[in-house]
N, C-alpha and C positions, 0 to 999 in steps of 0.2 A: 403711617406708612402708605395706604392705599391713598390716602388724600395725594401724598408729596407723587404718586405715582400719575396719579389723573393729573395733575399739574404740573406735571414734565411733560405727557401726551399731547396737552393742549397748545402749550407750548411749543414744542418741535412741529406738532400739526401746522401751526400757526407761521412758523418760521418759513418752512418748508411751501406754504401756498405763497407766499409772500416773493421767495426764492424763484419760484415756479413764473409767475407773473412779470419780476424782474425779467427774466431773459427772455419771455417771448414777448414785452416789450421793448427790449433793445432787438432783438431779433427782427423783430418787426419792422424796425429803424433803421438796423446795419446789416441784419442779415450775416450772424455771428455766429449761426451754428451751422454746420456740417453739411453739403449735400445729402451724404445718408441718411441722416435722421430728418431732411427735410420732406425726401421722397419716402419717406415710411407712415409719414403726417398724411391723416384724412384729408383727400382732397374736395374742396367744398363745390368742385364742377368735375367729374369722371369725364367729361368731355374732352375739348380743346378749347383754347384761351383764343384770342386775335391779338400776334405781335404787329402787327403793319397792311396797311392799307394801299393800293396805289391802282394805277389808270392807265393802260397801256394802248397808245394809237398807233393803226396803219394805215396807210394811203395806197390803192390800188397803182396807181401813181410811183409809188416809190418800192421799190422792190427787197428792198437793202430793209425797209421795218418791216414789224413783226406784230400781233395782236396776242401773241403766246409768248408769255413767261420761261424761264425757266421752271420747270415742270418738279422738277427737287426741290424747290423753295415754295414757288407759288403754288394756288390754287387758283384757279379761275372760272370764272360764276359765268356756265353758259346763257347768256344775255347780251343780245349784241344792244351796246348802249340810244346807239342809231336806230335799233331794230330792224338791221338789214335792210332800211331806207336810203342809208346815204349813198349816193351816185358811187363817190369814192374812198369816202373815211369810213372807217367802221372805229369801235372801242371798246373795250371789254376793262371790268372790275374785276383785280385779283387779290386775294388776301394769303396773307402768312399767319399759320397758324401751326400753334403746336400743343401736344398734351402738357400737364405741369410740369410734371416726372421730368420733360424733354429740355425744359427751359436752362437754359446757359444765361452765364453773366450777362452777356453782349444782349441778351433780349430782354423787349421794353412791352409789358403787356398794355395794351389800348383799354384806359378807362372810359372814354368821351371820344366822340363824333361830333363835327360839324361840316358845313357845307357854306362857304361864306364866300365872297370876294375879297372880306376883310380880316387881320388875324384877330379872332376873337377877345382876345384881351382888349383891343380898342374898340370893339364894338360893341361890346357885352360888358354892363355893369358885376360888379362883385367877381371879375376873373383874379383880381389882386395880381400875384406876381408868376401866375399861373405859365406854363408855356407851353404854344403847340407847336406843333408840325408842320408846313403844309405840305401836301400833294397834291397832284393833278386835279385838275376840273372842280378847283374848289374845298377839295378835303382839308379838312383842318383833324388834327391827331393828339389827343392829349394821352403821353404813355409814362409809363413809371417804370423803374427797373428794380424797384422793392415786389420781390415774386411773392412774397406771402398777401397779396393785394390781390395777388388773382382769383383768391379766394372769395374775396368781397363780390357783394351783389352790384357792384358797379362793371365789373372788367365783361370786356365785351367779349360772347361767346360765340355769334353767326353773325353773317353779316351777307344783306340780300338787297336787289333791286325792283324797285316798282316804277308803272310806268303811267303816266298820264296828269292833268292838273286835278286830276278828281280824286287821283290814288292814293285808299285809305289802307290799314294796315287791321288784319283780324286776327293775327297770332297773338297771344297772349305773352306778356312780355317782350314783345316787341315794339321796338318807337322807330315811326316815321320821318326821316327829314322834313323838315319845312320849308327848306329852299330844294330848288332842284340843283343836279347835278349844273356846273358850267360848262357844257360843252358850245365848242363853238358850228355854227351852220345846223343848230337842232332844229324838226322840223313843226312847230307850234305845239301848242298845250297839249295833243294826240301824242307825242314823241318824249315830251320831258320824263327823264329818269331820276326816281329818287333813292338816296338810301336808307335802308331798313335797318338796326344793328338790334340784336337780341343781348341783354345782358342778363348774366347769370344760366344757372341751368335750363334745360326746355321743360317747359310748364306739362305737369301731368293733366291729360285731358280724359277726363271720365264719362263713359257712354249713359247717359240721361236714363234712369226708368222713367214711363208713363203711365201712367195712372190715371181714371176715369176723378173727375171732380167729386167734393162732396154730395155736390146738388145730384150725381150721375148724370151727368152729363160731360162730353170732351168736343169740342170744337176743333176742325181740321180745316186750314186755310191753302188752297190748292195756285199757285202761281204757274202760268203756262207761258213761256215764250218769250222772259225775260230782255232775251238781245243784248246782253248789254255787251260793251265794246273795250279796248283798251282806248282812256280819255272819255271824253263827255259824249261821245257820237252824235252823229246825225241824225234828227227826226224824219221817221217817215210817216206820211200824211198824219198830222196833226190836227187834233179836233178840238176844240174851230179854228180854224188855221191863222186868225189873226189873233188868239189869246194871244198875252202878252208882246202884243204892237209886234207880231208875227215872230218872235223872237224865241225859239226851242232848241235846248239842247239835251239830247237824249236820255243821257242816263239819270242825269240831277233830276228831270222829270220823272220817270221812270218810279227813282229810290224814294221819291217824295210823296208820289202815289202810294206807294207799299209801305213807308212810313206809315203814312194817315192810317189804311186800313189795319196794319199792325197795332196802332194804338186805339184805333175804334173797337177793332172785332175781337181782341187778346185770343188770339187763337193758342188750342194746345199746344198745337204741331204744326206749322209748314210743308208741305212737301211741292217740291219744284221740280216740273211734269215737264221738262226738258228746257231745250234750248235756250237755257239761262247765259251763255256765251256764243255771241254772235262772230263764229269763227273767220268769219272774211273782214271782220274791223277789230278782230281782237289779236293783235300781232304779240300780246304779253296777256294770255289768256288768266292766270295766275291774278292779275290785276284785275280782271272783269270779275274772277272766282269770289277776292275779299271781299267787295262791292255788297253784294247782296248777304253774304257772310256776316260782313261788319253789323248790319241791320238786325240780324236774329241774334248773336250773338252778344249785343249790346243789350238786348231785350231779354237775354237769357232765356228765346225761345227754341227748342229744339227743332228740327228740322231733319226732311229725307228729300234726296236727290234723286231721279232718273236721268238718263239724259236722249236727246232730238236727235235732228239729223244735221244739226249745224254746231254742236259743243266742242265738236273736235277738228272742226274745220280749221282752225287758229294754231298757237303754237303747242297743245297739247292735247295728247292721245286721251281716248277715253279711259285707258290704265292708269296714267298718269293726273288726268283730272280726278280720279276716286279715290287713288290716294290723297292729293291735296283738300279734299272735302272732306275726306275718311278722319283725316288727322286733326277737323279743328274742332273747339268748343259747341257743345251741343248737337253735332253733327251724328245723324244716325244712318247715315248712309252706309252702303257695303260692297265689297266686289261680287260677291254669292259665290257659289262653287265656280271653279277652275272649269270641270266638266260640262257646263250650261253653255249653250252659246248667247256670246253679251254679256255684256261688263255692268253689272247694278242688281242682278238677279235675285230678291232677297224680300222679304215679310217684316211687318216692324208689329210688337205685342202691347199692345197697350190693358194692363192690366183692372184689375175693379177697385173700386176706392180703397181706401184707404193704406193699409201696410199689405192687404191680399196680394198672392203669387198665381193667383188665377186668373187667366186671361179672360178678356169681357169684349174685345176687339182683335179682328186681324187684318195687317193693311199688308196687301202683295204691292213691291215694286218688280216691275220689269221693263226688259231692255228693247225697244222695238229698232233697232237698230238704224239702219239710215235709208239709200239706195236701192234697188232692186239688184238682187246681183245676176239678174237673168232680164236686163232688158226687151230682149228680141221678142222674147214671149209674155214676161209680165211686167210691163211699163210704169215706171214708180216708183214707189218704195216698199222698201225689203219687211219682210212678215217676222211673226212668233215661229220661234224656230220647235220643231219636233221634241229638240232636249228641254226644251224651256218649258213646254207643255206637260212633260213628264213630271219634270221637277216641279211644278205646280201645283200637279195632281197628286203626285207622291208625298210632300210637304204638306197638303192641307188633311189627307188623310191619318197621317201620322200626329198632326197636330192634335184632330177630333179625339185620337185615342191616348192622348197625353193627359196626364193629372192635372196640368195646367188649364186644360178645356175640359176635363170632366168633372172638375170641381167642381165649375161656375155653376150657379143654380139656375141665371136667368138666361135670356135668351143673348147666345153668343152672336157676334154680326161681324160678316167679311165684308169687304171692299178692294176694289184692288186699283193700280191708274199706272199707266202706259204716255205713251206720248203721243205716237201717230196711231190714229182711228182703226177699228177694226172696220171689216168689210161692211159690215150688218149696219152701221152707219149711215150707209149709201139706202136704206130703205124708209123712204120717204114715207110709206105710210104709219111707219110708227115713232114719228114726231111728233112730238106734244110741242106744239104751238105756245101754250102758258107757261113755259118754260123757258123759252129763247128761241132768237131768229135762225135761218139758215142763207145768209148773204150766197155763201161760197160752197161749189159742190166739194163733200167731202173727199180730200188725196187719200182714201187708205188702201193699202197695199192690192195686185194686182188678181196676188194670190187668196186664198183665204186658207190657213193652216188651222180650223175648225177649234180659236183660242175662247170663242164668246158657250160655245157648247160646253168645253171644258170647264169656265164660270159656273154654268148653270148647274152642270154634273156636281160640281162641289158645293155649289150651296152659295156661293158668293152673290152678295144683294145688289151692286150696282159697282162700275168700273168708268172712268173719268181720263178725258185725254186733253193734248192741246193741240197743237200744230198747226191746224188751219183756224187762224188768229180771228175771223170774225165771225166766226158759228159761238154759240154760246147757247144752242139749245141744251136739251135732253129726251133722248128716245126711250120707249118703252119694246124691249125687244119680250113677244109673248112665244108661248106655244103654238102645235099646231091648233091645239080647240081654242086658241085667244086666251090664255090662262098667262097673265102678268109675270117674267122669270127675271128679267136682268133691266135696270136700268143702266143706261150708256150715255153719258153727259159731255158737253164741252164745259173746258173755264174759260174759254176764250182768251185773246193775248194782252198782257198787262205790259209791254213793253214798246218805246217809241224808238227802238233804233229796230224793229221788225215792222214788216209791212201794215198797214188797214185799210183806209180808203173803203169803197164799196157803200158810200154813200154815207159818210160822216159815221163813222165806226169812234166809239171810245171807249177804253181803253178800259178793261175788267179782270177782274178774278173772282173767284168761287168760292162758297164755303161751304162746308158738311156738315152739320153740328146732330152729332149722336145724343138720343137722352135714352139711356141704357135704361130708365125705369121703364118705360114704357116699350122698350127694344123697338124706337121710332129714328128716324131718320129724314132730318130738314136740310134741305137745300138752298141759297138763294147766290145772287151776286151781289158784287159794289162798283160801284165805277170810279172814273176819273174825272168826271166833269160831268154836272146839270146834275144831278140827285146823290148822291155824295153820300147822303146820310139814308138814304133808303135803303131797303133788303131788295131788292130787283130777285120779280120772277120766284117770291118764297113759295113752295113747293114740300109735300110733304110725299116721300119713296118709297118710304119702309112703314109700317105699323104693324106693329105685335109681332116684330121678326119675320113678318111677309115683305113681299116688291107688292104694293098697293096702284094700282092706276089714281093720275090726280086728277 
């Protein structure tokens, strides 16, 4: 009797999956069961889907068009496709989209993007009997009106513009056109627009812990002054200026330097000490952001942002830049509190080997904001604000009395890096010569809001800026009896769409490399060209948790 019982169970079990499978394969096919019970099914994107893509033109010229959609249907992707370059056309990209729940008969979700002149089926092997779309400027559309496919990791979920012949893509799940947009009267490789489509949900992006190596030791690679531009930009003074049969262009130079050093130095961490968007050539700032992005990100190297006084010069605020760096892969950049004045205000912990939650490093970012906002009396650029000083002092003392710092048994090490130079810079006599040159008198603020004192009061070991691109020394700022307290460093400028010149300047960045055994701290640089493979100017700062004269 129990046998005959288990062998009906198995049975009906059996019958029943089988039953189960039939219909959400025909379902799948004909789409035979019920709206209710479709919208009651897990949706495998909580987001929204892409029904349709299209390209709306206006002509200054013509009165009667329009560059705005209807606003109930469309969406429209604020990017002027021209980049508010064209005398008279401008273009914008708008998308329909909707949640699953929202989907009706008549809609056709978008699994495939292309960008061709031609319909992909004749251009493109293996399309079989495939069919697209086209739209404007090139869009070709492959949609389906089987809605349980929007489920699939093909149906596209966002959909974005990037702008220049250089423009790479760092969002995670996101792919890049290959072709650029067709528009017509575009204004060369600086202006071409391409499309971005993300498919499937948005990638969960997890904040990196840091950790000191086995060896104890962590390596910090410090880039100062990036420049880079929307498109390949333009070199300025290029060393030797007939490399390559005089032929430079900016940014590919630039990424290729930092390349190299990325793969020679494998640094921990990154941190990129401002001006990495050169806001007067970067008209799709976003596009200069992935650039340097693509590079750590590729490398699965983390990275922390400040930013200069030209980041936000382009088309994005410094709010708006922090979030777009806030949000990507390995990114450990922050707004810091709302209450600080400046947007980047914040400490990064790099903890002690192995799985310990005890901090062995602490790196301060902070925000030196741009201009003076009191020219008449202090000509320049604008200082460390009152709040930010607070917040500095307040945060490292509160750190000291944390389990996380009182744990640590060895000697703990601060550092902190800014962008534009403190005042104390400007004192020539404590310039360490073996260190690096000083081309250029230091621009730092007019004011001094007493931020190098606050360092010293908290114990931080040395502080690191860029902004005046061909200094690349480091100062020893001491007491009044000459008792060694803070060293103050340049990285000098790694980027060829910002200035150099001053006498065949090339092109450098810095590295820190901590070895917590010894609670010591080495400094040197690398260049771009003639010694490559050298440590320039290696320099020891710290020993046994002191600032050491070299």
């Amino acid at each position: 009797m129990t046998r005959r019982i288990v062998r009906t169970s198995i049975q009906l079990g059996l019958l029943t999956l089988i039953i189960l499978l039939l219909v959400f394969f025909l379902d799948n096919r004909f789409n035979v069961l019920p709206d209710a019970i479709h919208n009651a099914l897990p949706a495998h994107h909580p987001g929204l889907v892409i029904t349709d893509i299209t390209v709306a033109t206006c002509s200054t010229l013509n009165i009667l068009s329009s560059c705005k959609l209807d606003p109930a249907k469309w969406h429209r992707v604020e990017k002027d496709l021209y980049l508010s370059r064209g005398w008279l056309t401008h273009a914008f990209l708008h998308i329909e989209r909707k949640r699953e729940s929202e989907l009706t008969e008549k809609d056709r979700v978008i699994l495939d993007v292309r960008v061709a002149s031609l319909d992909p089926v004749t251009s493109e092997k293996d399309q079989g009997a495939e069919r697209w779309e086209y739209r404007p400027a090139g869009i070709w559309l492959k949609r389906t009106s089987k809605h349980r496919e929007s489920d699939s990791i093909n149906a596209v979920t966002a959909v974005d513009v990037l702008f220049g012949s250089d423009a790479v893509e760092a969002r995670p799940g996101w792919m890049l056109a290959s072709q650029a947009l067709l528009l017509p009267n575009i204004g060369g490789e600086n202006q071409e627009a391409y499309l971005s489509v993300r498919r499937g949900p948005p990638a969960n992006v997890e904040r990196p812990t840091l950790h000191v190596n086995k060896d104890g030791r962590f390596k910090v690679l410090q880039v100062a002054d990036l420049h880079l531009s929307t498109g390949p930009g333009i070199c300025r003074e290029p060393e030797p200026a007939l490399h390559n049969s005089g032929k430079c262009d900016a940014d590919p130079r630039t990424l290729a330097f930092i390349s190299s050093v990325l793969d020679s130095e494998r640094p921990d961490l990154v941190v990129l000490s401002g001006d990495q968007v050169n806001g007067e050539t970067a008209a799709d700032a976003q596009s200069a952001v992935f650039k340097f992005a693509h590079l750590l990100i590729d490398r699965k190297i983390p990275f922390a942002t400040i930013f200069g006084n030209h980041d936000d010069e382009g088309s994005l605020s410094r709010e708006a830049l922090m979030q777009l760096t806030h949000s990507l892969p390995y990114s450990l950049s922050e707004f810091g509190p709302t209450t600080v004045d400046g947007v980047g205000n914040y400490y990064i912990e790099v903890l002690a080997r192995g799985t310990s939650s005890h901090s062995a490093l602490t790196l301060y970012m902070l925000d030196t904001h741009g201009y003076s906002p009191d020219e008449r009396q202090f000509r320049g650029y604008d200082w460390l604000k009152k709040s930010q000083i607070d917040w500095f002092k307040t945060t490292s003392q509160e750190l000291k009395k944390s389990p996380s710092h009182q744990g640590y048994t060895h000697h703990h090490m601060d550092m902190a890096f800014i962008h534009i130079p403190l005042p104390e810079y400007r004192l020539v006599d404590d310039i360490v010569l073996s260190t690096g040159n000083q081309p250029e008198n230091p621009t730092a603020p007019g004011f001094n809001s007493g931020f190098r004192d606050a360092l010293v009061e908290e114990g931080v070991l040395a502080v690191s800026c860029g902004h005046d691109h061909v200094n690349d020394y480091c100062s020893l700022s001491k007491s009044a009896n000459g008792k060694p307290e803070l060293w103050m460093c340049y990285a000098g400028g790694s980027g060829f769409g910002g200035y150099g010149g001053y006498g065949g300047y090339h092109r450098r960045v810095r590295i820190f490399e901590f070895d917590m055994n010894e609670a010591r701290i080495v400094t040197w640089k690398r260049v771009e060209y003639g010694e490559t493979e050298k440590q320039i100017d290696q320099t020891i700062i710290v020993e046994s948790g002191r600032v050491v004269a070299a």
